[in-house]
C-alpha positions as CSV (number, residue, x, y, z in Angstrom):
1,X,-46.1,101.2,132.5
2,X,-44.0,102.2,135.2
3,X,-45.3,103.5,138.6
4,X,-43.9,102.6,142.0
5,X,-45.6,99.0,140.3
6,X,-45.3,97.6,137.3
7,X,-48.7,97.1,135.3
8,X,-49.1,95.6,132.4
9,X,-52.4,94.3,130.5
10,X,-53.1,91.5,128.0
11,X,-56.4,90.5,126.5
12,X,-55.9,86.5,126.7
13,X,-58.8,85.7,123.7
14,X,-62.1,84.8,123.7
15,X,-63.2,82.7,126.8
16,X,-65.9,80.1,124.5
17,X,-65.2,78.7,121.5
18,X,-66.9,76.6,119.4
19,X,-68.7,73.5,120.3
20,X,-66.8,70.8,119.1
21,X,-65.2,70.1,122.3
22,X,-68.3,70.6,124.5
23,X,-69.7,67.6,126.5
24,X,-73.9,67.6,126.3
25,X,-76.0,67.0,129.4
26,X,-79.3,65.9,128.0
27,X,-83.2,66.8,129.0
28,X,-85.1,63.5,129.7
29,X,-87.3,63.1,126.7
30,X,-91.3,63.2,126.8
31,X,-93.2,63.3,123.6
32,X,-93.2,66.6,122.1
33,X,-91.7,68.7,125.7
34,X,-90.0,71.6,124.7
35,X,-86.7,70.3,127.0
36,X,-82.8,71.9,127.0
37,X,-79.9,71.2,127.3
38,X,-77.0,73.3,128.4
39,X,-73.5,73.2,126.6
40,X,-70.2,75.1,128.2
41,X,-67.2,74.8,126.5
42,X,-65.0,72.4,128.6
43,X,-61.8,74.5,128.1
44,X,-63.4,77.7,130.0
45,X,-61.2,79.3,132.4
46,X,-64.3,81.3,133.9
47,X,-65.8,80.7,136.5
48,X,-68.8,79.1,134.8
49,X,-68.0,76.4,133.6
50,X,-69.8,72.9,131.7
51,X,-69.0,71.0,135.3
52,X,-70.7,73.7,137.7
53,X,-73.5,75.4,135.3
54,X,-76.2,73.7,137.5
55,X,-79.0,76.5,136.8
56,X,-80.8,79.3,134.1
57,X,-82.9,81.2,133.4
58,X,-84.9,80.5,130.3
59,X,-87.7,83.4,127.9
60,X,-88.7,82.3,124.5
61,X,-91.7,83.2,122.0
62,X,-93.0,81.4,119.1
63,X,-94.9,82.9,115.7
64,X,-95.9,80.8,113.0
65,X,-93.6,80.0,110.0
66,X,-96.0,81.2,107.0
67,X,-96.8,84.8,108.7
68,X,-93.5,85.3,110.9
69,X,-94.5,88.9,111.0
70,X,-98.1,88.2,112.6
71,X,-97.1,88.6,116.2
72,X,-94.9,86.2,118.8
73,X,-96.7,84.7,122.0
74,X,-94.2,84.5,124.7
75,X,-94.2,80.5,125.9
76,X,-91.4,81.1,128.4
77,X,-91.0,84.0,131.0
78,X,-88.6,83.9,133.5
79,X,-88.5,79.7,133.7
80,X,-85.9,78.4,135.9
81,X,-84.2,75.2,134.4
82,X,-81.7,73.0,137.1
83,X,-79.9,70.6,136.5
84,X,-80.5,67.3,139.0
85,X,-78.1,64.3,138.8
86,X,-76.9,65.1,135.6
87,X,-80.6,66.0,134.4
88,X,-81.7,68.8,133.3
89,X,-85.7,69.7,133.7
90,X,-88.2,72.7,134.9
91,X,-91.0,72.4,137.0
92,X,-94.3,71.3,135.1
93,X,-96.4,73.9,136.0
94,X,-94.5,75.6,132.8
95,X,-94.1,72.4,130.2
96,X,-94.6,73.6,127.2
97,X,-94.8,71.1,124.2
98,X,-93.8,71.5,120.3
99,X,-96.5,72.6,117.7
100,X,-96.5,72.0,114.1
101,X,-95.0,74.8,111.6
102,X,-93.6,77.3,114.1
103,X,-90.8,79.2,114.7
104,X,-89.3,79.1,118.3
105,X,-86.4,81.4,119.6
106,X,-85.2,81.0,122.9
107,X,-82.8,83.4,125.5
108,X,-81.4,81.5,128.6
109,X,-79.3,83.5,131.1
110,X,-77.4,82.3,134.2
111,X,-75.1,83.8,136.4
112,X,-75.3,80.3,138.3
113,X,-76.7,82.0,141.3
114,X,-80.0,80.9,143.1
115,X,-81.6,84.5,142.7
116,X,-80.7,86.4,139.7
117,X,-78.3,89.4,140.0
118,X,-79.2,90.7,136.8
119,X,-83.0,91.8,134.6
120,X,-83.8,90.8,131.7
121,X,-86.7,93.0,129.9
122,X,-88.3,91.5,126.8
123,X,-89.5,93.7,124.0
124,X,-93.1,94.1,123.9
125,X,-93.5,93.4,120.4
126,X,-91.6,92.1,117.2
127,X,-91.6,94.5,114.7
128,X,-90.3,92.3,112.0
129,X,-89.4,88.5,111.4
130,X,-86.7,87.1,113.9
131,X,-83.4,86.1,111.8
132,X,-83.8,82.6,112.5
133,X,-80.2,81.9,110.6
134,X,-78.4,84.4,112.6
135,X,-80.6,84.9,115.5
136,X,-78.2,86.4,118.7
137,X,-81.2,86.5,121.0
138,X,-83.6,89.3,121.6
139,X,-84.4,91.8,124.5
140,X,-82.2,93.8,127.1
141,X,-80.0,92.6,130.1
142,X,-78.6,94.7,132.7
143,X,-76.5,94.5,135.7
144,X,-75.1,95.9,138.8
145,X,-71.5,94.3,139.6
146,X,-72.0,95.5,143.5
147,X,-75.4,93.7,144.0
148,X,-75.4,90.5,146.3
149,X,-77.4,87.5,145.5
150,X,-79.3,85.9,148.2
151,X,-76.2,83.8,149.1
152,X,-74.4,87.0,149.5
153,X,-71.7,86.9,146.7
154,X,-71.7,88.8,143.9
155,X,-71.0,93.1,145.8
156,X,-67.3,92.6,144.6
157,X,-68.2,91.0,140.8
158,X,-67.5,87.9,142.3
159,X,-70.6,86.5,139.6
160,X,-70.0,85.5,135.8
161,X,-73.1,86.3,133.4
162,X,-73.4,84.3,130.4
163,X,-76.0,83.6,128.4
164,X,-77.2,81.3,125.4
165,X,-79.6,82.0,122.0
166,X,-81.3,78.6,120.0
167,X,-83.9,78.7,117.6
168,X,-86.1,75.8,116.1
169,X,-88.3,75.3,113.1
170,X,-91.3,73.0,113.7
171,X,-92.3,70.7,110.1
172,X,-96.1,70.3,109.4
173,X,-95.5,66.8,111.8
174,X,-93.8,66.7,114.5
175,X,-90.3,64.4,115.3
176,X,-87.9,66.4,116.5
177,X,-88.6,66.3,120.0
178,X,-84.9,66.7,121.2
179,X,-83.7,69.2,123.9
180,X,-82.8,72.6,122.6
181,X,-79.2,72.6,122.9
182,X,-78.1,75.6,124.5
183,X,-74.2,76.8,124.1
184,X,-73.4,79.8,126.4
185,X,-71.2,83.0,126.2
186,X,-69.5,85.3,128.8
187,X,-71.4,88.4,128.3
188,X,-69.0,90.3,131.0
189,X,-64.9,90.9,131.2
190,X,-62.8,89.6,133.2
191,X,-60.1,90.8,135.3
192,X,-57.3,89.1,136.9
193,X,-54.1,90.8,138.7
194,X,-51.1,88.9,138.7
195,X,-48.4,89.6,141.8
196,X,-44.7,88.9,141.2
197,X,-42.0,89.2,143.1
198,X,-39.4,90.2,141.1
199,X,-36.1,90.3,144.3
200,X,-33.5,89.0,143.2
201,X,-32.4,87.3,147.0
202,X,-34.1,84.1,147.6
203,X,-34.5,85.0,151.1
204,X,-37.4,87.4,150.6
205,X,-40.8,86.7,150.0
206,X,-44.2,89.2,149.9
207,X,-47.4,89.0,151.0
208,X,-50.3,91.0,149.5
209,X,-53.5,91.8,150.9
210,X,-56.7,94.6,150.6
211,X,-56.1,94.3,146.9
212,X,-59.3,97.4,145.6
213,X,-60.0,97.5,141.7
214,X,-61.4,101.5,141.1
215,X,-62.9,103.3,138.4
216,X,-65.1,100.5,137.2
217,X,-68.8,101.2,136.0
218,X,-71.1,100.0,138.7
219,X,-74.2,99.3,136.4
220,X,-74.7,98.7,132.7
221,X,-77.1,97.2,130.4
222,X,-77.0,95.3,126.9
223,X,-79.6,95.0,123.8
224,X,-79.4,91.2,122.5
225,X,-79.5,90.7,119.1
226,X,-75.4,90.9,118.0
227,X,-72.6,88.2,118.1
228,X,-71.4,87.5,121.7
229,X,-68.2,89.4,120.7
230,X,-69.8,92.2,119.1
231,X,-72.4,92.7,122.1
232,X,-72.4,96.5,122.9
233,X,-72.5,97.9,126.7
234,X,-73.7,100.9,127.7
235,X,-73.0,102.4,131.5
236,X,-76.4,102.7,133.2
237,X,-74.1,104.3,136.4
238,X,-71.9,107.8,136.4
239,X,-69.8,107.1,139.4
240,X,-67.2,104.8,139.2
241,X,-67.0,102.3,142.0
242,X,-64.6,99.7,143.6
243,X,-64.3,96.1,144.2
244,X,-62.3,93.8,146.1
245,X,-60.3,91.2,145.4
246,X,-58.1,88.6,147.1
247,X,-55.4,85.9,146.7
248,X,-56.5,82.4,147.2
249,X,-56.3,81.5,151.4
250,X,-52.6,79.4,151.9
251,X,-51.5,81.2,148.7
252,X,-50.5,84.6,150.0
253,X,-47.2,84.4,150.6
254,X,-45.1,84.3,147.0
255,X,-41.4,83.3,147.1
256,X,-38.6,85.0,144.5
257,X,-39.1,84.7,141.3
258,X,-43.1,83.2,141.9
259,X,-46.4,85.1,141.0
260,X,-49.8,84.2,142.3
261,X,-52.9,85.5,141.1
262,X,-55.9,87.0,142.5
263,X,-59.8,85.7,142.7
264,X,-61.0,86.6,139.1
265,X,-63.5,89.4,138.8
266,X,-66.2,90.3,136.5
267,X,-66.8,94.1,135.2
268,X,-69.7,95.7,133.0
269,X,-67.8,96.1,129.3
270,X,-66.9,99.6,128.0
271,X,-64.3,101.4,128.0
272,X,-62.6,102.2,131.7
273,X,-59.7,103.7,133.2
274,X,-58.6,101.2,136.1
275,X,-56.7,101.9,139.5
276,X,-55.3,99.1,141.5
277,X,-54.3,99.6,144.8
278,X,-53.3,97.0,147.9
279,X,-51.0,96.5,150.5
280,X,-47.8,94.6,150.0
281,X,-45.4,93.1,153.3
282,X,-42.0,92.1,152.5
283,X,-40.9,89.1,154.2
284,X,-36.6,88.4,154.8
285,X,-36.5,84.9,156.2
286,X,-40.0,85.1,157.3
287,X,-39.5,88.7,159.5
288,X,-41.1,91.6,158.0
289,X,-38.3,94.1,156.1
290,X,-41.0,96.6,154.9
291,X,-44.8,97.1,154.6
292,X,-46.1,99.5,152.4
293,X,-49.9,100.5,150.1
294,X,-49.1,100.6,146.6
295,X,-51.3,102.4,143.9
296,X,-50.8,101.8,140.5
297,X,-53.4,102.7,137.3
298,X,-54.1,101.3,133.9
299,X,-55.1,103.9,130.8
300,X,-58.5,103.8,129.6
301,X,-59.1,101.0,127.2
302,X,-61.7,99.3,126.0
303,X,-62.7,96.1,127.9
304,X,-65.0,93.6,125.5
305,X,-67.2,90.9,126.8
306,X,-66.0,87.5,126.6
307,X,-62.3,88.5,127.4
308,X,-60.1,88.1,129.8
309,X,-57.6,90.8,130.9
310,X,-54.1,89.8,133.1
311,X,-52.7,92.9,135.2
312,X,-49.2,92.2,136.5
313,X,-48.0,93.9,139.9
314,X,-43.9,93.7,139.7
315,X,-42.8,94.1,143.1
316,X,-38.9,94.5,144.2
317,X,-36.7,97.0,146.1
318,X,-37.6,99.3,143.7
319,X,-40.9,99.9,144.6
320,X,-41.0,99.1,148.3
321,X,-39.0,101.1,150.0
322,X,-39.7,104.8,149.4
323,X,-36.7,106.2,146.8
324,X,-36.1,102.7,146.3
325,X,-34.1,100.3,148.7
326,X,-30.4,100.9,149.0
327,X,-28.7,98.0,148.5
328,X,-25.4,96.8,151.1
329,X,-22.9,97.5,148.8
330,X,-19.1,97.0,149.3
331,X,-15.7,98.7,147.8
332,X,-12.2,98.1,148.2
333,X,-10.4,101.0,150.5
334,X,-6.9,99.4,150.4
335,X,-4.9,96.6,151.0
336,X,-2.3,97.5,153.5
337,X,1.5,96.8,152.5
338,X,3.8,95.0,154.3
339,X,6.1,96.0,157.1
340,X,9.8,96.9,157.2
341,X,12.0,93.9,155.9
342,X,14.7,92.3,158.7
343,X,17.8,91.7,158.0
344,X,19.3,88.3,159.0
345,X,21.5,85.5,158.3
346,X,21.4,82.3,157.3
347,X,23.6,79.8,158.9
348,X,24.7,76.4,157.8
349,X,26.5,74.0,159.4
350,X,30.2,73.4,158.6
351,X,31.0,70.2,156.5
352,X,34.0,67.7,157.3
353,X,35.5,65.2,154.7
């Protein structure tokens, strides 16, 4: 769509694919632990990614395998699981080891964060057998995009969320004592907001600051148990809020015919309408032509989690100056004709034999 910006969306695909691509970090092993291991695809663009997942958050429950339906004691609650030169362990006072002819299912969440911006509420009981062929996880997460972690980032949905589902059957003997090998999903979507500037001179250039995203749901909340691309939000929040974003420091000033894209950010899924708004300085050989606040919106659509969605802000001289820049143009008037011809003579010399 048009309006004094141009804004256009595309859903990019899904963030994580499968796992044949994904580089393992192993759990050192100890005879029967109940270790992990974390898998992120390696060709993530998010902002979690297999080289800086350093921390989760692990739950898990176990029942027996002959009487599934008996009743599931929780081993992990809330377990924090770092990752420490490339190993991957949890403090002792939780180690848990494998038993004999169980079923184990296991939730990890992360947002890579030191304190959790997110809850996590496991159900109190499991009314039936857990699928362990197609298990997706069990119990509820919810989020608010504006809340800070104890490092201060995440009011702008500056944070990721992902999070990971594994299962494991014990045999009447023991062997397996690998690490559960954890592969995570994006449980959020993202947005990014592309800045072009579309003038056709090379001598100006933009700037673009106090970029707001609007009309996003603050707080929302998610029932585990479906694929990650299936997972279904529901808004927790009624009034919309607004985030901030930015372009990258020493990247905000974009030539002709260049983009540049803004700091990714991370929204509760559902379906949103979406205003963008920022200030924009135009730049002719480096002295400021115009400066003007731009306000452009995207329809309501649904935004799924795992996806990322590309905005792109055109900016030219249609769209800067109010009305629209008026060019220096130039026409032909005339071209004068020439004066009144003299007469005259031309003289030659006389010739002699």
């Amino acid at each position: 769509m048009k309006h004094y910006l141009y804004l256009a969306t595309l859903a990019i695909g899904a963030l994580l694919g499968s796992c044949s691509s994904d580089e393992v970090i192993d759990a050192p092993r100890e005879s029967n632990l109940i270790g992990f291991k974390a898998m992120v695809n390696k060709t993530s663009r998010a902002e979690v990614t297999k080289d800086n997942l350093d921390r989760f958050r692990v739950f898990g429950c176990v029942t027996d395998v002959d009487n599934p339906t008996s009743g599931h004691i929780t081993l992990f609650n809330d377990v924090m699981v770092t990752k420490t030169d490339g190993v991957w362990t949890y403090k002792d006072e939780f180690k848990q080891y494998w038993s004999p002819n169980k079923d184990y299912f296991f939730v990890a969440i992360s947002t890579n964060s030191p304190t959790p911006v997110w809850e996590f509420t496991a159900p109190d009981t499991h009314d039936a057998a857990l699928d362990k062929a197609n298990f997706y996880g069990y119990g509820t997460v919810a989020m608010d995009i504006t809340k800070a972690d104890a490092t201060g980032i995440s009011a702008n949905g500056e944070r990721d969320l992902v999070y990971a589902a594994a299962t494991r059957t014990t045999p009447a003997t023991v062997t397996d004592g690998s690490a559960v090998q954890l592969s995570f999903y994006h449980m959020l979507s993202r947005i990014n907001i592309n800045f072009e500037n579309a003038f056709t001179n090379n001598t100006y250039s933009i700037k673009v600051t106090n970029i707001k995203i609007g009309g996003l749901t603050q707080k929302g909340e998610v029932t585990l148990g479906a694929a990650p691309a299936d997972l279904a939000w529901s808004a927790t929040s009624e009034t919309p809020v607004e985030i901030t974003t930015i372009i990258p420091t020493g990247q905000e000033t974009i030539a002709q015919n260049s983009s540049q894209t803004a700091m990714s950010r991370f929204i509760i899924p559902g379906t949103q309408a979406i205003s963008i708004q920022f200030d924009v300085e135009v730049l002719q050989n480096g002295t400021q032509y115009a400066k003007k606040t731009l306000t452009g919106t995207v329809n309501a659509q649904e935004y799924k989690p795992g996806l990322s969605y590309m905005f792109t802000a055109s900016i030219s001289h249609t769209n800067i100056v109010e009305g629209g820049a008026l060019p220096i143009e130039f026409t032909v008037q005339q071209v004068a004709g020439w004066g009144t011809d003299n007469s005259g003579d031309i003289n030659f010399p006389d010739t002699t034999e």
